[in-house]
ROKOL-658447 format. One record per atom (N, C-alpha, C): residue number from 0; residue in one letter; x negated, z, y. Coordinates in nm, 2 decimals. Layout:
[pt NUM,A,[X,Z,Y]]
...
//
This chain:
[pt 0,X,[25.92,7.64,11.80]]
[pt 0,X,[25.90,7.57,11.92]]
[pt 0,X,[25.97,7.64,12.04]]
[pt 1,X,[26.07,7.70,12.02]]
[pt 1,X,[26.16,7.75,12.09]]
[pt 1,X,[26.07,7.90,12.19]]
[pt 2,X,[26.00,7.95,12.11]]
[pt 2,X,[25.91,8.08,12.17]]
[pt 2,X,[25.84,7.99,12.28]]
[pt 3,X,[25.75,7.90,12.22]]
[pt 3,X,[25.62,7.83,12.32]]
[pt 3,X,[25.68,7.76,12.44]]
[pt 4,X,[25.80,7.72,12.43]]
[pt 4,X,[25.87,7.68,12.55]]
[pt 4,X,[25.91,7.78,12.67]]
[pt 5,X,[25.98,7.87,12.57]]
[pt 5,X,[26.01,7.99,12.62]]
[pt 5,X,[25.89,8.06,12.75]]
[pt 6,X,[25.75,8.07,12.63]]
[pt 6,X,[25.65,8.12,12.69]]
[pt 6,X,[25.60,8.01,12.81]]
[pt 7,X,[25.59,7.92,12.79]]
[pt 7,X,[25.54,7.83,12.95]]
[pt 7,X,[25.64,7.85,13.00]]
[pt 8,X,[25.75,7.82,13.01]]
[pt 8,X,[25.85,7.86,13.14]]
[pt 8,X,[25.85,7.97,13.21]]
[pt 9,X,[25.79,8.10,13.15]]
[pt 9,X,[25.74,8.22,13.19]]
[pt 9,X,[25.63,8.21,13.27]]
[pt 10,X,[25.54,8.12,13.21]]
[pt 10,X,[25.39,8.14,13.29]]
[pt 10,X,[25.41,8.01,13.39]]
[pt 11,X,[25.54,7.90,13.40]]
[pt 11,X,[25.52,7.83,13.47]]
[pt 11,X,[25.59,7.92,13.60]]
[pt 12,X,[25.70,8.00,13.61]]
[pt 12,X,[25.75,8.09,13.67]]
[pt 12,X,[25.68,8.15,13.75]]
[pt 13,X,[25.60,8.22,13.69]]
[pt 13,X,[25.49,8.34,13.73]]
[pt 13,X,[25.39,8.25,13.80]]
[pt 14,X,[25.36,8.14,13.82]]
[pt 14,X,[25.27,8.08,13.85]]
[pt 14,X,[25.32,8.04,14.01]]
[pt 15,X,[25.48,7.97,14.00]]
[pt 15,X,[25.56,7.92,14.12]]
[pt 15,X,[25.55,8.06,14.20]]
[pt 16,X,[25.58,8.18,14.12]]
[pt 16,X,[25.60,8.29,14.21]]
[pt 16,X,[25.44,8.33,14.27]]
[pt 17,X,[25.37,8.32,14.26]]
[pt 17,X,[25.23,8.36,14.30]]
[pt 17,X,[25.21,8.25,14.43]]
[pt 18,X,[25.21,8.16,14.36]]
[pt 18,X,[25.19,8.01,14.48]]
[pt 18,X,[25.29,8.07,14.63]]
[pt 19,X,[25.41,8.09,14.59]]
[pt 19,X,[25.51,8.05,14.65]]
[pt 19,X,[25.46,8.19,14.80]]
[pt 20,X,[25.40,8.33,14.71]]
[pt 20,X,[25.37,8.47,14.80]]
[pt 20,X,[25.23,8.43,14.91]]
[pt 21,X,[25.17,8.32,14.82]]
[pt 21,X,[25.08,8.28,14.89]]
[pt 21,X,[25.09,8.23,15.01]]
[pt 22,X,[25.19,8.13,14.98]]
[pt 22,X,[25.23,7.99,15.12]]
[pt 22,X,[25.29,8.10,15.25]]
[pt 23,X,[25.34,8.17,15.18]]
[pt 23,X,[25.44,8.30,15.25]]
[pt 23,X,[25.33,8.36,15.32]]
[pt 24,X,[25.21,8.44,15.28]]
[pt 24,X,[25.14,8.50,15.34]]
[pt 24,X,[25.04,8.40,15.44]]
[pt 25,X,[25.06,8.26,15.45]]
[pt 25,X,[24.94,8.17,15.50]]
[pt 25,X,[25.05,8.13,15.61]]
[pt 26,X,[25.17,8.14,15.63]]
[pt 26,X,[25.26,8.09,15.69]]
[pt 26,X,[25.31,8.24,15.84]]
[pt 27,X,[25.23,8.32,15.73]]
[pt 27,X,[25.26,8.48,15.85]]
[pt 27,X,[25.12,8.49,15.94]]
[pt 28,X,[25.02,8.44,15.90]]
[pt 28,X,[24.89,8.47,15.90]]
[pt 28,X,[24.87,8.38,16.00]]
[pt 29,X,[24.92,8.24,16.01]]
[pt 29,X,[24.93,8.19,16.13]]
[pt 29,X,[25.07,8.15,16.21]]
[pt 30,X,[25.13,8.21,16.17]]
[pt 30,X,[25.22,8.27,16.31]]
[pt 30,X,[25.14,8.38,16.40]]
[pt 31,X,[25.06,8.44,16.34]]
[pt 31,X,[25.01,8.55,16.38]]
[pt 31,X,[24.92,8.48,16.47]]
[pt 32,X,[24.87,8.42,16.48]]
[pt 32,X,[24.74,8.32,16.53]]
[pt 32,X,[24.77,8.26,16.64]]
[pt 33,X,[24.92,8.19,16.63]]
[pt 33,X,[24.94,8.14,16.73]]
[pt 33,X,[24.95,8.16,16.90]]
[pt 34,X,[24.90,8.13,16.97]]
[pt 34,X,[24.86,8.18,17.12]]
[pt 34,X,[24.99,8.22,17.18]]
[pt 35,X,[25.00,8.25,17.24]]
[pt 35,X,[25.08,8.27,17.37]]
[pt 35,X,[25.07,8.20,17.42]]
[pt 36,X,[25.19,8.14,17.46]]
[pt 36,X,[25.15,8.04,17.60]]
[pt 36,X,[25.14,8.09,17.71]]
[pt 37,X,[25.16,8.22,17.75]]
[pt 37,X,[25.18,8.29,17.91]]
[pt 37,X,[25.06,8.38,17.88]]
[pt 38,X,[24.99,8.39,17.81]]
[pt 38,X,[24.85,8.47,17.81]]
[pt 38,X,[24.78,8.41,17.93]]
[pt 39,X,[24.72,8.27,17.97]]
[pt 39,X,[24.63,8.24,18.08]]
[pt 39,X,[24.70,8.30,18.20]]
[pt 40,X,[24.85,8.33,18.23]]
[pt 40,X,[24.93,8.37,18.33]]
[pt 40,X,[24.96,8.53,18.34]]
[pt 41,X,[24.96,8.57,18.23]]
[pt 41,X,[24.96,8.71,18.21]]
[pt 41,X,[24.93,8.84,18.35]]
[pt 42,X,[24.81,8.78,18.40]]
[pt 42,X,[24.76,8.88,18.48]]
[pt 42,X,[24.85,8.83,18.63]]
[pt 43,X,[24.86,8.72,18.64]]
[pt 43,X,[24.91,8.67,18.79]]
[pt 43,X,[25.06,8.70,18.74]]
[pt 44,X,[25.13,8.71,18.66]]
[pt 44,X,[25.26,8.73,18.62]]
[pt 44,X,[25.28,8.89,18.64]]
[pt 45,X,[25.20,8.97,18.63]]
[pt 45,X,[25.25,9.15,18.63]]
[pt 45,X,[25.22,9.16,18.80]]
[pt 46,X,[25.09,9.08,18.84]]
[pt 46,X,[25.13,9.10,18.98]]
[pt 46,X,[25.19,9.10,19.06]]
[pt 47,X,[25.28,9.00,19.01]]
[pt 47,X,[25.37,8.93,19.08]]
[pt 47,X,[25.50,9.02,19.08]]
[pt 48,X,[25.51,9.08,18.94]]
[pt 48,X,[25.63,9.15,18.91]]
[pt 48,X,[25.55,9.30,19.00]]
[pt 49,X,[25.44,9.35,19.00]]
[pt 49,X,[25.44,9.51,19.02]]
[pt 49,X,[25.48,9.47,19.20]]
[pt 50,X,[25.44,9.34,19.27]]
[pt 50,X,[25.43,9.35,19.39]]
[pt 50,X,[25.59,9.37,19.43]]
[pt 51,X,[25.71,9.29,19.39]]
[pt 51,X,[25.81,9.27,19.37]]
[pt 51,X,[25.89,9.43,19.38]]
[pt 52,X,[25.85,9.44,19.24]]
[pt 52,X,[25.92,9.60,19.19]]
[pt 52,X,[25.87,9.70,19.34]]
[pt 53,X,[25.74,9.71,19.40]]
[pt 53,X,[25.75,9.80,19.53]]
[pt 53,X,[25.79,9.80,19.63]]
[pt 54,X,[25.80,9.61,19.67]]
[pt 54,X,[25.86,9.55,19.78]]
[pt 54,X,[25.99,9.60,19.76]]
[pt 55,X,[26.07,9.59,19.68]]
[pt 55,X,[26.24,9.63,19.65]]
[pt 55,X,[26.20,9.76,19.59]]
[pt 56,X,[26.13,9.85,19.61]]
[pt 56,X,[26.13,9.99,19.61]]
[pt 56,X,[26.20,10.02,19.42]]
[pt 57,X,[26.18,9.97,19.32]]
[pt 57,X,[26.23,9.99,19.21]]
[pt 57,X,[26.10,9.98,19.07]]
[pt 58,X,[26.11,10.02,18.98]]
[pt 58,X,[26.05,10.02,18.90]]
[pt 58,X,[26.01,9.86,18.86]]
[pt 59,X,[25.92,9.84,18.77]]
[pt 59,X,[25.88,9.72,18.67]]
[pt 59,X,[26.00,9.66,18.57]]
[pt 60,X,[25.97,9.80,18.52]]
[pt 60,X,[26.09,9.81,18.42]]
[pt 60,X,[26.25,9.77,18.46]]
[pt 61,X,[26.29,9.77,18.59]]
[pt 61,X,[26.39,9.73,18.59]]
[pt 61,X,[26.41,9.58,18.62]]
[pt 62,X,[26.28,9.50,18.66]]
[pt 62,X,[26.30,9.38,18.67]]
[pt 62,X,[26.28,9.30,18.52]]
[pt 63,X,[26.27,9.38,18.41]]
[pt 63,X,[26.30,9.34,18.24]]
[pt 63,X,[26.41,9.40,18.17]]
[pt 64,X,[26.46,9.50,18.26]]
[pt 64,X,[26.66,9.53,18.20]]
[pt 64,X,[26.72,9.44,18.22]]
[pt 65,X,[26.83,9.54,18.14]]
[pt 65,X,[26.97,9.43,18.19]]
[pt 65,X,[27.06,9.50,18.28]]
[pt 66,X,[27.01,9.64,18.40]]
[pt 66,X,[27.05,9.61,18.46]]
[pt 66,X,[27.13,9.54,18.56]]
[pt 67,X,[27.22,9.55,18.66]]
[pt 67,X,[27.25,9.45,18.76]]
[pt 67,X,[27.32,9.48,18.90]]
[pt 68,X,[27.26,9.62,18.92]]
[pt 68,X,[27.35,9.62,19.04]]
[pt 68,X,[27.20,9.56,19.14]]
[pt 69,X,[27.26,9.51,19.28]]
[pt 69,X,[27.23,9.42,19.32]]
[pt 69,X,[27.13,9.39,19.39]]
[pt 70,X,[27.08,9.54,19.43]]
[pt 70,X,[26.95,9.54,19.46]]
[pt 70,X,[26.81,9.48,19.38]]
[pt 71,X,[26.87,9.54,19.20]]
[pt 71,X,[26.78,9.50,19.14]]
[pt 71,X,[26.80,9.38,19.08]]
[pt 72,X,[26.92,9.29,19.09]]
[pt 72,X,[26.94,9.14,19.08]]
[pt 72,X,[26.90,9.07,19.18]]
[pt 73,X,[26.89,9.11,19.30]]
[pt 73,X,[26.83,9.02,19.43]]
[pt 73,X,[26.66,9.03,19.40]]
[pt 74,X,[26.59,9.20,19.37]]
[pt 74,X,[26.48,9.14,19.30]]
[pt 74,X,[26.40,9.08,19.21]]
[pt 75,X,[26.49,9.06,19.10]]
[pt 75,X,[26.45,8.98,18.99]]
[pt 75,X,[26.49,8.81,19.02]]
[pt 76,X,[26.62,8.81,19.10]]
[pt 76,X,[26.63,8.65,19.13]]
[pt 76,X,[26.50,8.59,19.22]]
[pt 77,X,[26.39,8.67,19.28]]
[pt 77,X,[26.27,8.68,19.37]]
[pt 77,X,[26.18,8.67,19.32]]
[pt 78,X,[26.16,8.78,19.22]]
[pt 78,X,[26.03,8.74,19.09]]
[pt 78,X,[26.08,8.58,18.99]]
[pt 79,X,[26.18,8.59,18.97]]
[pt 79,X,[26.21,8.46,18.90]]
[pt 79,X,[26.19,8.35,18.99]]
[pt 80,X,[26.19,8.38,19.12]]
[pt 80,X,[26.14,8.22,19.25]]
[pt 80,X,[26.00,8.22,19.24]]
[pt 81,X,[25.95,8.34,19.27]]
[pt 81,X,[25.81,8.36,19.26]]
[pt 81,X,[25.73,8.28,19.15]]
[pt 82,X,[25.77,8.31,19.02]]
[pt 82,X,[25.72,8.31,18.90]]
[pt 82,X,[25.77,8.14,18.90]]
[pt 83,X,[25.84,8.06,18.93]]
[pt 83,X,[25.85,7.93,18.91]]
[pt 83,X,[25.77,7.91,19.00]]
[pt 84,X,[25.77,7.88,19.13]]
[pt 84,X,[25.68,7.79,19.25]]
[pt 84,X,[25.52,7.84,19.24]]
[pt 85,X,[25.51,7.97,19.22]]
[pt 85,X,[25.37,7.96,19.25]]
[pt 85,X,[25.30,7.94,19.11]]
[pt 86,X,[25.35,7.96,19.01]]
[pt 86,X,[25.29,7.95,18.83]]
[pt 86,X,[25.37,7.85,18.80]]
[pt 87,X,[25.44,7.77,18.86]]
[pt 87,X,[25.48,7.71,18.78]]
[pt 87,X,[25.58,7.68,18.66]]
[pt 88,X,[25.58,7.84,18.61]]
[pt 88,X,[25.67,7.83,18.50]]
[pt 88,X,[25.75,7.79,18.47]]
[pt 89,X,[25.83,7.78,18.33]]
[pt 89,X,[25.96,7.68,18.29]]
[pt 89,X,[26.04,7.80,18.28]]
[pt 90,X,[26.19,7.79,18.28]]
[pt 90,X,[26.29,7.85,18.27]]
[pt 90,X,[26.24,7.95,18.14]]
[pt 91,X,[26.17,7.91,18.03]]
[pt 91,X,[26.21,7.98,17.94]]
[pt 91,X,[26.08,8.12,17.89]]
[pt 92,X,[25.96,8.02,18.06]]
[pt 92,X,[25.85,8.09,18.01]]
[pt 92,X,[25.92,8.22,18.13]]
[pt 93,X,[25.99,8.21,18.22]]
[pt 93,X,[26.02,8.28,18.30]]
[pt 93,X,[26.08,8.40,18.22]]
[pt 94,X,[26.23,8.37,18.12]]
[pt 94,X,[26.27,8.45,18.04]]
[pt 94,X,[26.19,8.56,17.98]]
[pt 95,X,[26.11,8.45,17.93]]
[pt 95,X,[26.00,8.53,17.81]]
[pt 95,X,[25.93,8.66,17.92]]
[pt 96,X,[25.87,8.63,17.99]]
[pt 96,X,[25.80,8.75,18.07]]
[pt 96,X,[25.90,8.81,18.17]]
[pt 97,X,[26.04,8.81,18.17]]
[pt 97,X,[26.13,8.93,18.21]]
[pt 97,X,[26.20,8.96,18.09]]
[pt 98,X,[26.16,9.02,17.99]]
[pt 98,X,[26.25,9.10,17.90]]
[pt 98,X,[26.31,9.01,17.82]]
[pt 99,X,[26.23,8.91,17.81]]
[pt 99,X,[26.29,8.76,17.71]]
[pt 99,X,[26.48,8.79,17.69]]
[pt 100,X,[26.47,8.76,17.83]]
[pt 100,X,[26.58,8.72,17.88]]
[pt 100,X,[26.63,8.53,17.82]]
[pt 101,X,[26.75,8.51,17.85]]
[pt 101,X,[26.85,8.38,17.83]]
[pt 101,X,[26.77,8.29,17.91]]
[pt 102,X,[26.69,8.17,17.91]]
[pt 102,X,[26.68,8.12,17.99]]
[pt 102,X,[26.75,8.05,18.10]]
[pt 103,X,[26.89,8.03,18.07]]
[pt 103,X,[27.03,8.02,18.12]]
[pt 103,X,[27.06,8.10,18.23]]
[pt 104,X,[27.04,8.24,18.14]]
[pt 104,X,[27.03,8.32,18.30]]
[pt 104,X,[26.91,8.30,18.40]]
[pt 105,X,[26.80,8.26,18.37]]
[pt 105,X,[26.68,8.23,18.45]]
[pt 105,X,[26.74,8.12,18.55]]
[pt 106,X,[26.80,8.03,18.50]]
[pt 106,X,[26.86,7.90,18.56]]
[pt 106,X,[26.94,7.93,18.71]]
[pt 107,X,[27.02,8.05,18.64]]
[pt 107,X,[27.13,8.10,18.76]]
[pt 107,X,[27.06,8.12,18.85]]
[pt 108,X,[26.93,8.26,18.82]]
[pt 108,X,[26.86,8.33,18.88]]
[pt 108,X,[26.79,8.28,19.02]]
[pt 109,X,[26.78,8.15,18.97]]
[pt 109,X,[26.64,8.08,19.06]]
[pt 109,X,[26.74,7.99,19.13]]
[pt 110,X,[26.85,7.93,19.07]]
[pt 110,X,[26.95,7.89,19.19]]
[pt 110,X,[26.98,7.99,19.31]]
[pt 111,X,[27.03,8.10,19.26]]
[pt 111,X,[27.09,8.21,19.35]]
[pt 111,X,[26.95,8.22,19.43]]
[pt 112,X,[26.84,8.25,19.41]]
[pt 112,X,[26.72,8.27,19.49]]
[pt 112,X,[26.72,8.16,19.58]]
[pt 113,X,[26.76,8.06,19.54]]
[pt 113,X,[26.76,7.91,19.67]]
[pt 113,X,[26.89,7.95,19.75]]
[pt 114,X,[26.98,7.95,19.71]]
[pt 114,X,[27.07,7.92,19.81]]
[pt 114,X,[27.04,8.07,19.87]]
[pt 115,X,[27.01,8.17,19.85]]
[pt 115,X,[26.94,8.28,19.94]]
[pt 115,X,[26.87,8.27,20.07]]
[pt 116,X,[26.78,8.18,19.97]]
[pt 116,X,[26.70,8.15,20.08]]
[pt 116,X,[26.69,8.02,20.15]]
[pt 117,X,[26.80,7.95,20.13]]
[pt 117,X,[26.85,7.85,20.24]]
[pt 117,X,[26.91,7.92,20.32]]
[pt 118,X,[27.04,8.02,20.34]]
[pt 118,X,[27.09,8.04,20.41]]
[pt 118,X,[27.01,8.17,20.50]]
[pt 119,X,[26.92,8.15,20.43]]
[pt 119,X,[26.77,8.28,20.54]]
[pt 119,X,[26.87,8.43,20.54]]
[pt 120,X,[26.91,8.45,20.37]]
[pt 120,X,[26.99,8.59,20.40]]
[pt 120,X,[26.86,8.71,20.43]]
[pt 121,X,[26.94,8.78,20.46]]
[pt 121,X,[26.83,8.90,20.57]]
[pt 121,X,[26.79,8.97,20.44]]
[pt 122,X,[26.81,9.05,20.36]]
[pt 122,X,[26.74,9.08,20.28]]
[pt 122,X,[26.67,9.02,20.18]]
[pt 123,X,[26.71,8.90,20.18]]
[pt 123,X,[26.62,8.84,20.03]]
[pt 123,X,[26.49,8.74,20.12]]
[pt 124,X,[26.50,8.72,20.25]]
[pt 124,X,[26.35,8.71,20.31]]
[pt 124,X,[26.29,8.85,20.32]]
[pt 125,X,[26.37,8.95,20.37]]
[pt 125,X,[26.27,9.05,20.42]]
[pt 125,X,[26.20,9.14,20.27]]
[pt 126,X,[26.25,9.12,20.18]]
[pt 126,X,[26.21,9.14,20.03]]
[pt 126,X,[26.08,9.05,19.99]]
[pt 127,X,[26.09,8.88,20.04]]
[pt 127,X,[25.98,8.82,20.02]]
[pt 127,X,[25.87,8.88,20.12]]
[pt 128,X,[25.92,8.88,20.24]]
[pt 128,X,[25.83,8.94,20.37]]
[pt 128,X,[25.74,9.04,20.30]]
[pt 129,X,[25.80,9.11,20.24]]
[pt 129,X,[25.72,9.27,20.20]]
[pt 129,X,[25.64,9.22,20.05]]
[pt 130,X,[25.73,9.13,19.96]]
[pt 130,X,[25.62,9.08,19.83]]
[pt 130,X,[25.52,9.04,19.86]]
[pt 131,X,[25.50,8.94,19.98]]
[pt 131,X,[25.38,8.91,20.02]]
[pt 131,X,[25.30,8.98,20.11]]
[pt 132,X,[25.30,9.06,20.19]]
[pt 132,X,[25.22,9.15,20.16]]
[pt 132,X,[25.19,9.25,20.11]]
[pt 133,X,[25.22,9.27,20.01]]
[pt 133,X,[25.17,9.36,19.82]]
[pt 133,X,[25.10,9.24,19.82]]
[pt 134,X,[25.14,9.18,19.78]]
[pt 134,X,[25.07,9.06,19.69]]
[pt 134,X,[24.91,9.03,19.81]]
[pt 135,X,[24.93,9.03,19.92]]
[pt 135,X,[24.80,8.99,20.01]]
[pt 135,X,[24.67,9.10,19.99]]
[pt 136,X,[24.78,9.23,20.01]]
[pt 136,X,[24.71,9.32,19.97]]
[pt 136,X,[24.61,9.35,19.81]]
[pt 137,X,[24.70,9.29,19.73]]
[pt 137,X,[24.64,9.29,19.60]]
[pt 137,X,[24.51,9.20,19.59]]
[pt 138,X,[24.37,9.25,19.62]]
[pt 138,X,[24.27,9.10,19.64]]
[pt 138,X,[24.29,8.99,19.63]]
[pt 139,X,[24.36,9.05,19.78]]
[pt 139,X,[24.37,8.88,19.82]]
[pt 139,X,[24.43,8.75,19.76]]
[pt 140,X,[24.52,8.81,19.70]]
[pt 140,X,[24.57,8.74,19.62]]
[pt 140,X,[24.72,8.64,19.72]]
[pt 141,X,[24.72,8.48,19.72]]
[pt 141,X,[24.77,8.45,19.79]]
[pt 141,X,[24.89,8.38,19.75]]
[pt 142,X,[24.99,8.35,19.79]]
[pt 142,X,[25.13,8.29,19.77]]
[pt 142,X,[25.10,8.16,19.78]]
[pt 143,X,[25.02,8.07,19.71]]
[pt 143,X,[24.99,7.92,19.75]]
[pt 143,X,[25.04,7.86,19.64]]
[pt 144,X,[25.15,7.76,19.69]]
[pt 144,X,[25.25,7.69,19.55]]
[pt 144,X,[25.22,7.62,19.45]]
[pt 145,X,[25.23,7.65,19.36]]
[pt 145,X,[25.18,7.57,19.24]]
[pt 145,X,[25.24,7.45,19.28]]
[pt 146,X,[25.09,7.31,19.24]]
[pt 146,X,[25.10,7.19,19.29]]
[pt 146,X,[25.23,7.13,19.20]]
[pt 147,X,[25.24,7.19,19.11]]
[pt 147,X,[25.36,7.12,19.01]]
[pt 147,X,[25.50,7.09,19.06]]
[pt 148,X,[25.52,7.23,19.18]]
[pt 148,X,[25.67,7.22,19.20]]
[pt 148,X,[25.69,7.19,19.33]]
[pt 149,X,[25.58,7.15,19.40]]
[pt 149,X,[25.59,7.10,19.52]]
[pt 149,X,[25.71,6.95,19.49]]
[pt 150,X,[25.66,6.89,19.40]]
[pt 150,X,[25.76,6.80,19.45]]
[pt 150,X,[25.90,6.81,19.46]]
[pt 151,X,[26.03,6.76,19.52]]
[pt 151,X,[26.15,6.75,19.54]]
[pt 151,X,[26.20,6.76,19.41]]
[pt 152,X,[26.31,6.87,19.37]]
[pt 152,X,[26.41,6.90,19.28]]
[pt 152,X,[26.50,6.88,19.34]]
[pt 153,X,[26.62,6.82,19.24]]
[pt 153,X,[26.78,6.77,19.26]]
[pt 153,X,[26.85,6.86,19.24]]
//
């Protein structure tokens, strides 16, 4: 009796292990599936960043480093204003499409861009001055705020 036991515990084994490669493969196969959430935004999101990166005279690429000296911090704290008021985005969709960055740091980012642009500092308007028109220039493509964040933040 001792073999026949033996032998189902093998084939009940081999059985768990088959099932188990299965669930594994059905579990990758729709992760795989899963959307993007920033796919419908995709296109208005690189515009926003190519218009940015020319306006501050710097690459794409460097608005998804980790550099920081401050030219190219003042334009990513711009694309990160940008990319909230007129799309809308959340802190973390913001991240995701700069170099899936900290959303934390997104947090800072878009502060620093306000109180910038409360106190009307001269470079970080004359930076938006120039994003928008890239951006106007780009058919016509216009800076009109996403209805979402119109309303008052604390």
């Amino acid at each position: 009796m001792q073999p026949e036991l033996e032998a189902s515990i093998a084939r009940l084994n081999a059985a768990v292990e088959v099932l188990y490669a299965e669930v594994t493969s059905l579990r990758q196969l729709l992760h795989g599936l899963k959307p993007d959430p920033l796919s419908r935004h995709r296109a208005a999101i690189n515009l926003i960043k190519q218009a940015v990166a020319d306006a501050a005279s710097i690459r794409v690429a460097d608005l998804d480093s980790r550099r920081r000296p401050a030219h190219i911090a003042t334009a990513r704290q711009l694309c990160m204003h940008l990319l909230r008021e007129r799309l809308g985005l959340s802190a973390h969709q913001i991240a995701q499409s700069l170099g899936n960055r900290d959303h934390s740091g997104v947090i800072q980012g878009l502060r620093r861009a306000r109180e910038l642009l409360a106190i009307a500092d001269h470079e970080m308007l004359q930076l938006l001055c120039r994003t928008g028109e890239k951006l106007d220039a780009i058919n016509g493509y216009t800076l009109q705020p996403h209805p979402r964040t119109t309303v008052a933040r604390a």
